[in-house]
PDB file of N, CA, C and O in Angstrom:
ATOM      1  N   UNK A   1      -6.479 192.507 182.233  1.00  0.00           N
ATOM      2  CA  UNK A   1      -7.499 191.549 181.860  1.00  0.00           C
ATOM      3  C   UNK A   1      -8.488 191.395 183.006  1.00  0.00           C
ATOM      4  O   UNK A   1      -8.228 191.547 184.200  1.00  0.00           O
ATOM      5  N   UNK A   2      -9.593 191.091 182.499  1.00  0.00           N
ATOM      6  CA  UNK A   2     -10.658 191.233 183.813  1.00  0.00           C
ATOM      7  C   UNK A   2     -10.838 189.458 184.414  1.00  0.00           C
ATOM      8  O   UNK A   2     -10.583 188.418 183.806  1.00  0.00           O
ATOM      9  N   UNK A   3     -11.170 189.584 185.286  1.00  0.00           N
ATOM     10  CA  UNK A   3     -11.620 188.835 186.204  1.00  0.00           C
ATOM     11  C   UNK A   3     -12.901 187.610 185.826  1.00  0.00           C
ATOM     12  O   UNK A   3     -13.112 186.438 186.139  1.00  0.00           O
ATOM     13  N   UNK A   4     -13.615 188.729 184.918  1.00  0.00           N
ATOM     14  CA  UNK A   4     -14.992 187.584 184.283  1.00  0.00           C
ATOM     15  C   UNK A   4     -14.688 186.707 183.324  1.00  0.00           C
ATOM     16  O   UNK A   4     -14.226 187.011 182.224  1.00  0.00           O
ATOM     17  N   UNK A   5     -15.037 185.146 183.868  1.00  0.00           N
ATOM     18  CA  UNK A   5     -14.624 184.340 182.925  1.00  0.00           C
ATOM     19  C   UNK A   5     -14.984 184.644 181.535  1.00  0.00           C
ATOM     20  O   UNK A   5     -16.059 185.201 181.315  1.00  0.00           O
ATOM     21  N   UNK A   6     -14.233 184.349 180.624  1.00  0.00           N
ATOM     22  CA  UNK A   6     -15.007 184.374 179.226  1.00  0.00           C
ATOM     23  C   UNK A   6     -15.878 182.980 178.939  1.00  0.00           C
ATOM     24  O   UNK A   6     -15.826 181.883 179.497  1.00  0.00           O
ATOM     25  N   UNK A   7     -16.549 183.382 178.042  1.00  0.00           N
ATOM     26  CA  UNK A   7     -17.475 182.460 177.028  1.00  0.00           C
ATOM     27  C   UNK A   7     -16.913 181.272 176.893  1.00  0.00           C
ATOM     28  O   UNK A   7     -15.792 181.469 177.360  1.00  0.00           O
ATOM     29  N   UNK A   8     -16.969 179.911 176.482  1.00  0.00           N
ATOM     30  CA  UNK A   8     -16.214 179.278 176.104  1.00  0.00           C
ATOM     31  C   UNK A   8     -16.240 178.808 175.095  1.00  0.00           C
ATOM     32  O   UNK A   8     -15.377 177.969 174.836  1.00  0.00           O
ATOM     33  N   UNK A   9     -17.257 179.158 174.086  1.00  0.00           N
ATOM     34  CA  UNK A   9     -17.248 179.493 172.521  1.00  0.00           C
ATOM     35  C   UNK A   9     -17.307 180.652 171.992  1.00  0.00           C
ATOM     36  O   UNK A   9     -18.296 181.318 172.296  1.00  0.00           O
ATOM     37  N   UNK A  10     -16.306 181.259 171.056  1.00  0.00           N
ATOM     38  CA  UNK A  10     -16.460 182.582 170.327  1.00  0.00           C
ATOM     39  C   UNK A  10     -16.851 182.246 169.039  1.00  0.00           C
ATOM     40  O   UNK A  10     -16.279 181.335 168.440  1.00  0.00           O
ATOM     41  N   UNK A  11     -17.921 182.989 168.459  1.00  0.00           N
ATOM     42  CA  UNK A  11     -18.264 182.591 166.976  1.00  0.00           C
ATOM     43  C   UNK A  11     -17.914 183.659 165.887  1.00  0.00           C
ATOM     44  O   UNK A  11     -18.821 184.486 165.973  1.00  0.00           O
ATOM     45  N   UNK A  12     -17.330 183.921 165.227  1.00  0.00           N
ATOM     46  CA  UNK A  12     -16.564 185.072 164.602  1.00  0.00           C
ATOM     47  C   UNK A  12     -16.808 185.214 162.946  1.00  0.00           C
ATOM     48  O   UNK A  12     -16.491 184.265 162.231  1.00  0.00           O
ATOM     49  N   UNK A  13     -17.143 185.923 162.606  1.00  0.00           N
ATOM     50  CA  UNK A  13     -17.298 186.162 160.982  1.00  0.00           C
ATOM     51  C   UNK A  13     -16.179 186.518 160.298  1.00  0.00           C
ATOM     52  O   UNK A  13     -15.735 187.650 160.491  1.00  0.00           O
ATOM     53  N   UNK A  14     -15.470 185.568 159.312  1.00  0.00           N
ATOM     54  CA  UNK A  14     -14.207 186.091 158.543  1.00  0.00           C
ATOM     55  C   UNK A  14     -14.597 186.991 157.622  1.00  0.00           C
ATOM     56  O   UNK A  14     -15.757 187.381 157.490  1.00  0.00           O
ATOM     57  N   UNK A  15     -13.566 187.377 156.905  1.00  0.00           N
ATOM     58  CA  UNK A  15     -13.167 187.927 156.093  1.00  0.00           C
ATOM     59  C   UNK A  15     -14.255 188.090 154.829  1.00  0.00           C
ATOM     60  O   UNK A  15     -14.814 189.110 154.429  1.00  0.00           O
ATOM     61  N   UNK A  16     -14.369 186.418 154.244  1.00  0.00           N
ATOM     62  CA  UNK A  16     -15.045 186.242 152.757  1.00  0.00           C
ATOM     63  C   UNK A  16     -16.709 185.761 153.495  1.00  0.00           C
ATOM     64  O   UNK A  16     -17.672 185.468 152.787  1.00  0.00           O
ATOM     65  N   UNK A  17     -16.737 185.769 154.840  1.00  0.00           N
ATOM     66  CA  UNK A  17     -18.287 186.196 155.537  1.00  0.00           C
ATOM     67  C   UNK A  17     -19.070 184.758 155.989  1.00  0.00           C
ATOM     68  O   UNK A  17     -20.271 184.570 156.184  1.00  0.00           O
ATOM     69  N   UNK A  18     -17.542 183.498 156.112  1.00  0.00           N
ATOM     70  CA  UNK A  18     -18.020 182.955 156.474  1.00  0.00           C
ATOM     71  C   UNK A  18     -17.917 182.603 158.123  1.00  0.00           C
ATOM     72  O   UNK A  18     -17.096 183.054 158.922  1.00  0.00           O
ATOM     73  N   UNK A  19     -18.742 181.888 158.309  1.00  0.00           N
ATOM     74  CA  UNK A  19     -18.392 181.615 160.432  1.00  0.00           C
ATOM     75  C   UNK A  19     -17.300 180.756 161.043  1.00  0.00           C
ATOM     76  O   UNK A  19     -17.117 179.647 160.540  1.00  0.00           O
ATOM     77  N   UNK A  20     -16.789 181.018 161.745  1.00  0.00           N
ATOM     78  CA  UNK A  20     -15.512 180.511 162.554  1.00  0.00           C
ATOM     79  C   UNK A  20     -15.673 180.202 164.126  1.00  0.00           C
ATOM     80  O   UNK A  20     -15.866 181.073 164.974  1.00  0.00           O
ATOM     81  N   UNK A  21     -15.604 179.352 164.281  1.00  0.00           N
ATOM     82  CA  UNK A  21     -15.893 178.606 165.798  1.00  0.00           C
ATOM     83  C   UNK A  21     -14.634 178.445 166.454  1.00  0.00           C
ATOM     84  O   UNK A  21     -13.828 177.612 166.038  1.00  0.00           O
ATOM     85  N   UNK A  22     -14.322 179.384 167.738  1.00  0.00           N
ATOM     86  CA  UNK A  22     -13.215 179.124 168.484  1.00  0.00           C
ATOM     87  C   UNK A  22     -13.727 178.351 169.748  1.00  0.00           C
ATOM     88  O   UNK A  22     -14.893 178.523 170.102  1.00  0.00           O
ATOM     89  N   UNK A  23     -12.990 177.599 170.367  1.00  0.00           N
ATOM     90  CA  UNK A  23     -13.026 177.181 171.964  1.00  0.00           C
ATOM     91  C   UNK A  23     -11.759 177.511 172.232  1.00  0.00           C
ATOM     92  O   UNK A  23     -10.672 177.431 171.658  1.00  0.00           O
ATOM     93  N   UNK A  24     -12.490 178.197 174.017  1.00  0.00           N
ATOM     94  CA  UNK A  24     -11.829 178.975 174.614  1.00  0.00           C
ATOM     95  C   UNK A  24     -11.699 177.839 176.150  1.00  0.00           C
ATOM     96  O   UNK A  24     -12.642 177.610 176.906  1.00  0.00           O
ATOM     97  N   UNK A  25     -10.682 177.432 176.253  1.00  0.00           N
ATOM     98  CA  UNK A  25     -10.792 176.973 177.685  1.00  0.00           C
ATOM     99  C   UNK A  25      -9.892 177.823 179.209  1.00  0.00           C
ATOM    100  O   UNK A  25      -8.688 178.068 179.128  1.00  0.00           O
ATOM    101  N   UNK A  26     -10.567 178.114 180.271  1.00  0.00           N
ATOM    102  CA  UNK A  26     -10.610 179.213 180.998  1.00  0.00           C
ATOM    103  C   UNK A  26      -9.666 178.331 182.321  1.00  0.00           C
ATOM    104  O   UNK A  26     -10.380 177.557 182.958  1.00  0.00           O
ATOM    105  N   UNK A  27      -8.611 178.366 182.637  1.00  0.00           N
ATOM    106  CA  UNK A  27      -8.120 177.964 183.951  1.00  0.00           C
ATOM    107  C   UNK A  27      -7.133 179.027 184.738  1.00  0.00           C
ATOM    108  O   UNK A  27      -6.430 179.859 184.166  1.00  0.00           O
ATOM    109  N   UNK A  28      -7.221 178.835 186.135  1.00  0.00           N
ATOM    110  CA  UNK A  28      -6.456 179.641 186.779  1.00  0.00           C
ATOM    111  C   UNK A  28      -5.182 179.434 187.270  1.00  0.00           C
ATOM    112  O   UNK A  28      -4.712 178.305 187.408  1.00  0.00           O
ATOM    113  N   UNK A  29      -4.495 180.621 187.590  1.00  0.00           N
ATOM    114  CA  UNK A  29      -3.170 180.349 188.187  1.00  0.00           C
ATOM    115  C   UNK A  29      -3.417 180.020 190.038  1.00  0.00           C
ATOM    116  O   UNK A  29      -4.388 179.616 190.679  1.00  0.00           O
ATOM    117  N   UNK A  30      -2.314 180.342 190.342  1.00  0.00           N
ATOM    118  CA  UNK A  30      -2.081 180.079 192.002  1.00  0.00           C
ATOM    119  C   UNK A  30      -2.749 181.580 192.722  1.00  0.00           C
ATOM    120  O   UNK A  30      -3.174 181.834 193.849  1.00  0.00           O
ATOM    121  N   UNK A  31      -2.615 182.304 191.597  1.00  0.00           N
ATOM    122  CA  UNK A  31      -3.344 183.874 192.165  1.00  0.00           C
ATOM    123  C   UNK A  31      -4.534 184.013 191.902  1.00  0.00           C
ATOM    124  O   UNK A  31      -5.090 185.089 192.123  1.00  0.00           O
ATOM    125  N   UNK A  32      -5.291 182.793 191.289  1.00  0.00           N
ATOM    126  CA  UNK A  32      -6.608 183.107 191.111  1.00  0.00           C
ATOM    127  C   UNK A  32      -6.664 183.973 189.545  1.00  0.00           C
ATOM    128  O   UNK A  32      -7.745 184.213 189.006  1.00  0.00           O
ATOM    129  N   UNK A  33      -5.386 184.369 188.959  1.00  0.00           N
ATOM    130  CA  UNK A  33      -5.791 185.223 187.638  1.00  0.00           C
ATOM    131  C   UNK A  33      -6.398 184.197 186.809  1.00  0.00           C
ATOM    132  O   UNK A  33      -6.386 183.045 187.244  1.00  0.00           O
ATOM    133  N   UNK A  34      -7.153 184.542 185.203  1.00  0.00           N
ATOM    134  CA  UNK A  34      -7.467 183.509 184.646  1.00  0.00           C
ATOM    135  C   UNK A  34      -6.351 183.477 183.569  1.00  0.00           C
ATOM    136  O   UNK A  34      -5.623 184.405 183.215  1.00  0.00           O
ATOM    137  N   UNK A  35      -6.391 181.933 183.040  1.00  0.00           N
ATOM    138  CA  UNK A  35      -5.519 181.811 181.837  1.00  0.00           C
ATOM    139  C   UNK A  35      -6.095 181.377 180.699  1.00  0.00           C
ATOM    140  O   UNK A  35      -6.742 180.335 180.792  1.00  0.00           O
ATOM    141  N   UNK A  36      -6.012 182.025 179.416  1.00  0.00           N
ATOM    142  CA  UNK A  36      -7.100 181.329 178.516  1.00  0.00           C
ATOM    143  C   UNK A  36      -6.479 180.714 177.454  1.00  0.00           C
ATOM    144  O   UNK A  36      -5.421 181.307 177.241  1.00  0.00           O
ATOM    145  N   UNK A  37      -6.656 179.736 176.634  1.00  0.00           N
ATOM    146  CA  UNK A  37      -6.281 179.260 175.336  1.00  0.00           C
ATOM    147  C   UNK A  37      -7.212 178.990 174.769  1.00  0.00           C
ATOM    148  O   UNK A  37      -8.210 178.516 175.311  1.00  0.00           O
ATOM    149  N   UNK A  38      -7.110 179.216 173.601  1.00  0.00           N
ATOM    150  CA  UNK A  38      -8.337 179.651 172.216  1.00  0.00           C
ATOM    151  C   UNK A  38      -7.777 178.861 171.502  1.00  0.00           C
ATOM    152  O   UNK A  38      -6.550 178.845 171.394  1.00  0.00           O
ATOM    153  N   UNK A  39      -8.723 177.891 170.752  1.00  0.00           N
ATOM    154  CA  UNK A  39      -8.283 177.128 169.688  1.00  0.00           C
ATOM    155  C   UNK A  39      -9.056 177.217 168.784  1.00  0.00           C
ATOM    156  O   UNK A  39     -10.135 176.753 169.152  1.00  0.00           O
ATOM    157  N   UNK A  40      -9.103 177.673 167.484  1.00  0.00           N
ATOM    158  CA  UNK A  40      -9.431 177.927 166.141  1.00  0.00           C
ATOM    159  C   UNK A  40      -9.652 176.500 165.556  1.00  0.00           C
ATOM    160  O   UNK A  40      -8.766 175.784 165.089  1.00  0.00           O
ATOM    161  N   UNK A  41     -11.301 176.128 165.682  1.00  0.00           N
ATOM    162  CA  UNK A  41     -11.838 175.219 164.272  1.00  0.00           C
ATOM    163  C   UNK A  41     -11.539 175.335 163.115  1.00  0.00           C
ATOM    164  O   UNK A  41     -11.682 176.396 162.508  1.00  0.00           O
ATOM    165  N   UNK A  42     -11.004 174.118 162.523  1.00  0.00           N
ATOM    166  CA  UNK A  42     -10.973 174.194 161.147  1.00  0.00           C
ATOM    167  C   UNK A  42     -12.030 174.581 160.056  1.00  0.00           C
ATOM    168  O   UNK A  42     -11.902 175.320 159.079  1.00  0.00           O
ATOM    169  N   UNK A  43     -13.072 173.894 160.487  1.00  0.00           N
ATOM    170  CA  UNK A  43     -14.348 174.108 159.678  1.00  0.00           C
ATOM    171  C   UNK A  43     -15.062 175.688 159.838  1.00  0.00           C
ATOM    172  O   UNK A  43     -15.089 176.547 160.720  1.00  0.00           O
ATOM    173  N   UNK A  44     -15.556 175.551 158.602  1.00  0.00           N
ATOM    174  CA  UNK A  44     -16.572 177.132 158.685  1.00  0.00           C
ATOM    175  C   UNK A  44     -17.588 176.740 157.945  1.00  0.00           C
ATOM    176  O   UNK A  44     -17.701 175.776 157.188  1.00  0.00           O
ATOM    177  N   UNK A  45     -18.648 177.967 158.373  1.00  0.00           N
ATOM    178  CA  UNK A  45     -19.745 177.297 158.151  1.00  0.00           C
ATOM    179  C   UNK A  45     -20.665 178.578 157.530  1.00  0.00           C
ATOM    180  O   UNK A  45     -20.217 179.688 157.243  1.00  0.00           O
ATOM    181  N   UNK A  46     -21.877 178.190 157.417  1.00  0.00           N
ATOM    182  CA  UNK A  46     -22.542 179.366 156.615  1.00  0.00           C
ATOM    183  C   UNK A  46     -23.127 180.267 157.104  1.00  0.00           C
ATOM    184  O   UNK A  46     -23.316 181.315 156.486  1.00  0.00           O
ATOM    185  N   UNK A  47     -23.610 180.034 158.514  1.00  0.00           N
ATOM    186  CA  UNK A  47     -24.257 180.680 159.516  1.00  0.00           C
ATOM    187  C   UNK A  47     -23.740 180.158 160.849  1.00  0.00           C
ATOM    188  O   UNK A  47     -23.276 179.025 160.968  1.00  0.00           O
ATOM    189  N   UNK A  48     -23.845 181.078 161.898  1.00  0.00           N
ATOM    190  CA  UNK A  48     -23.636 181.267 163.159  1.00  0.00           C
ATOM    191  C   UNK A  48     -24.397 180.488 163.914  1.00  0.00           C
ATOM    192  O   UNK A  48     -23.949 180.293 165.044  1.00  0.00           O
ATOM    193  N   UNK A  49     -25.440 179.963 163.641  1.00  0.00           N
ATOM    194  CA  UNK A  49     -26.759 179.047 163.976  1.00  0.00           C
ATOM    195  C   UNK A  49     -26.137 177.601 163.626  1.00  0.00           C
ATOM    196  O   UNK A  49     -26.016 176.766 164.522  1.00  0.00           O
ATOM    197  N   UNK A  50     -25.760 177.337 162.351  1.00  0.00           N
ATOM    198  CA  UNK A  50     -24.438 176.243 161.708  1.00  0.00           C
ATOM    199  C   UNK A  50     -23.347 175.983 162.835  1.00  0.00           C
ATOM    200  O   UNK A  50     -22.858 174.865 162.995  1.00  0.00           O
ATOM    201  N   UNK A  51     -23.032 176.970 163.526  1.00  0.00           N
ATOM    202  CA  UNK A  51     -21.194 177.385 164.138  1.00  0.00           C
ATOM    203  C   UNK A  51     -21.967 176.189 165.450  1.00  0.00           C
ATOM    204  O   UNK A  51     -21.751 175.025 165.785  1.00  0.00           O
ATOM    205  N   UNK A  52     -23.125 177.506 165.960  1.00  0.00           N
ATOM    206  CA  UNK A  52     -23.642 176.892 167.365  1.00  0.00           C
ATOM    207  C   UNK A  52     -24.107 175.434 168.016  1.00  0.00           C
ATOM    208  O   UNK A  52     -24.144 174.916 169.132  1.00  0.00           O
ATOM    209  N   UNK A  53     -24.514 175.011 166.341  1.00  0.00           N
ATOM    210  CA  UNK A  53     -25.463 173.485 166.352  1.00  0.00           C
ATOM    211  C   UNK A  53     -24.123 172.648 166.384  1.00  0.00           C
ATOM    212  O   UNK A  53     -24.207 171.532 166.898  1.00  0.00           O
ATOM    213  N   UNK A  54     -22.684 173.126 165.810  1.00  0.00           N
ATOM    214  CA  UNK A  54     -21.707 172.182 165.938  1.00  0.00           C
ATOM    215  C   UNK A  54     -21.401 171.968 167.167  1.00  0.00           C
ATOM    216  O   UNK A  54     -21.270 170.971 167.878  1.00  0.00           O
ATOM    217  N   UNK A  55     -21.268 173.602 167.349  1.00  0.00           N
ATOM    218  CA  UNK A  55     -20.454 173.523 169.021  1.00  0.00           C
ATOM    219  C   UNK A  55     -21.632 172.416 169.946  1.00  0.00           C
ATOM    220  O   UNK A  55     -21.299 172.044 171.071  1.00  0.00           O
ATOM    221  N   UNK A  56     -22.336 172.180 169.634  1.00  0.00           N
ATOM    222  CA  UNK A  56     -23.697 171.891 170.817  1.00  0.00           C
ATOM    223  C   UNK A  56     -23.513 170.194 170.384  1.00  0.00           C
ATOM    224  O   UNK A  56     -23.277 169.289 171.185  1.00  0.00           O
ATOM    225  N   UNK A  57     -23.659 170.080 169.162  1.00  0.00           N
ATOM    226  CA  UNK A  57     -22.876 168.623 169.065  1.00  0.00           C
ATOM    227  C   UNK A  57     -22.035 167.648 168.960  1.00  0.00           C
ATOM    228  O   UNK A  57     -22.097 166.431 168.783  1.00  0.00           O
ATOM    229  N   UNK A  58     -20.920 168.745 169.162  1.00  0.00           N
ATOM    230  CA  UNK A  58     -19.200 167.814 169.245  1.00  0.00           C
ATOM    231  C   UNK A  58     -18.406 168.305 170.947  1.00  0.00           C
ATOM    232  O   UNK A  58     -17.326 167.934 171.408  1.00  0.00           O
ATOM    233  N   UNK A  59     -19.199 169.026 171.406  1.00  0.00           N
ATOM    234  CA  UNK A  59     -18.640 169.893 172.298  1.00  0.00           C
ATOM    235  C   UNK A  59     -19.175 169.771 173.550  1.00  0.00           C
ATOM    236  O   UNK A  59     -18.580 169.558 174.606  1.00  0.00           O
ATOM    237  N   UNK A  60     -20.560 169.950 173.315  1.00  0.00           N
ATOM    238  CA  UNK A  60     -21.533 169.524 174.556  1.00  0.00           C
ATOM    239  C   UNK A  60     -22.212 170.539 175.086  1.00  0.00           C
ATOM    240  O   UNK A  60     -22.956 170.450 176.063  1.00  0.00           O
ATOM    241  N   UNK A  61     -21.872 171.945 174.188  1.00  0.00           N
ATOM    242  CA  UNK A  61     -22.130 173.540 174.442  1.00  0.00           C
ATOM    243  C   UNK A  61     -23.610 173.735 174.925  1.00  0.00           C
ATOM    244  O   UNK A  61     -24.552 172.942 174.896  1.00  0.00           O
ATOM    245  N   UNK A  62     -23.552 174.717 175.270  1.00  0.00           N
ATOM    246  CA  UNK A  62     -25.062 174.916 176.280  1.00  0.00           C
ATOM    247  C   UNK A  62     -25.856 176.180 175.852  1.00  0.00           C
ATOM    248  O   UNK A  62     -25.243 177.233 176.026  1.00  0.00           O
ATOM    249  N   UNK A  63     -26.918 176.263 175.402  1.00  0.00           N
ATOM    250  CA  UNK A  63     -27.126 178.043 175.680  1.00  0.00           C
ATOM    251  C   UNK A  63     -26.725 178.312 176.778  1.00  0.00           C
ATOM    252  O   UNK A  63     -26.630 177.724 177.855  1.00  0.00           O
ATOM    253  N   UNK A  64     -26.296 180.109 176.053  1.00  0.00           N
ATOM    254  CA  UNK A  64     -25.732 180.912 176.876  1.00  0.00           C
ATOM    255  C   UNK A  64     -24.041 180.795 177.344  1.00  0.00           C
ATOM    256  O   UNK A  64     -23.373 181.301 178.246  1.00  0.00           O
ATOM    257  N   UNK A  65     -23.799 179.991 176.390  1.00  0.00           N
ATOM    258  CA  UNK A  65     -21.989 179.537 176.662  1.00  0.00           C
ATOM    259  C   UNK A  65     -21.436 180.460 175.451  1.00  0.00           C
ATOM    260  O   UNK A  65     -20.227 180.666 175.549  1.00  0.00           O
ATOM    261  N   UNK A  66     -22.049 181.051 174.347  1.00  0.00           N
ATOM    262  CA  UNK A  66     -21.477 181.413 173.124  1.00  0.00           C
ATOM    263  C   UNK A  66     -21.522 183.397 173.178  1.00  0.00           C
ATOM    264  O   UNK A  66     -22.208 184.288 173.679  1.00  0.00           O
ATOM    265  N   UNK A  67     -20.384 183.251 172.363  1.00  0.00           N
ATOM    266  CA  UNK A  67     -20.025 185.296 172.615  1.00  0.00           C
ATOM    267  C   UNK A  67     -19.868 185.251 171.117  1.00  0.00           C
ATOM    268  O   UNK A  67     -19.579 184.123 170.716  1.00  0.00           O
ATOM    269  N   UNK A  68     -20.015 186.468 169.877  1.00  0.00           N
ATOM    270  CA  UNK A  68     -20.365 185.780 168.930  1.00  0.00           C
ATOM    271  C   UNK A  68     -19.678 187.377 168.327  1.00  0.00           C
ATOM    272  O   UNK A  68     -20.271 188.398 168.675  1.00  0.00           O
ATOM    273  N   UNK A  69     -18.513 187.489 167.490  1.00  0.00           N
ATOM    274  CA  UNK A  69     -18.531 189.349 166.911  1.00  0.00           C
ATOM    275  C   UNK A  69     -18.110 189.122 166.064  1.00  0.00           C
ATOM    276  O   UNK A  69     -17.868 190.002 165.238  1.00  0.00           O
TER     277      UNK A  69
END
């Protein structure tokens, strides 16, 4: 695993094509490795623009915080 923190929102397209909003929170061990836990939103939404405006208003998200596949 690399070294560069990740994103701390992933925005992901399911299956039936709708959007899925994960938070990712990034902490380290005593070695400096990173440790991540991803937690899967319940809600989905219709667009990725939808995903982002949530994350930005329950979350506090920033441009440039979001990784999106």
């Amino acid at each position: 695993m690399s070294r560069t923190p990740v994103r701390p929102y992933l925005i992901l397209k399911d299956e039936d094509g709708a959007f899925r909003l994960t938070v990712r929170e990034t902490r380290y061990n005593g070695q400096g490795y990173p440790l991540v836990t991803s937690t899967l939103q319940e809600e989905s939404f219709k667009s990725a623009t939808a995903a982002r405006n949530h994350a930005k208003e329950h979350f506090g998200a920033e441009t440039g915080q979001f990784a999106i596949k």
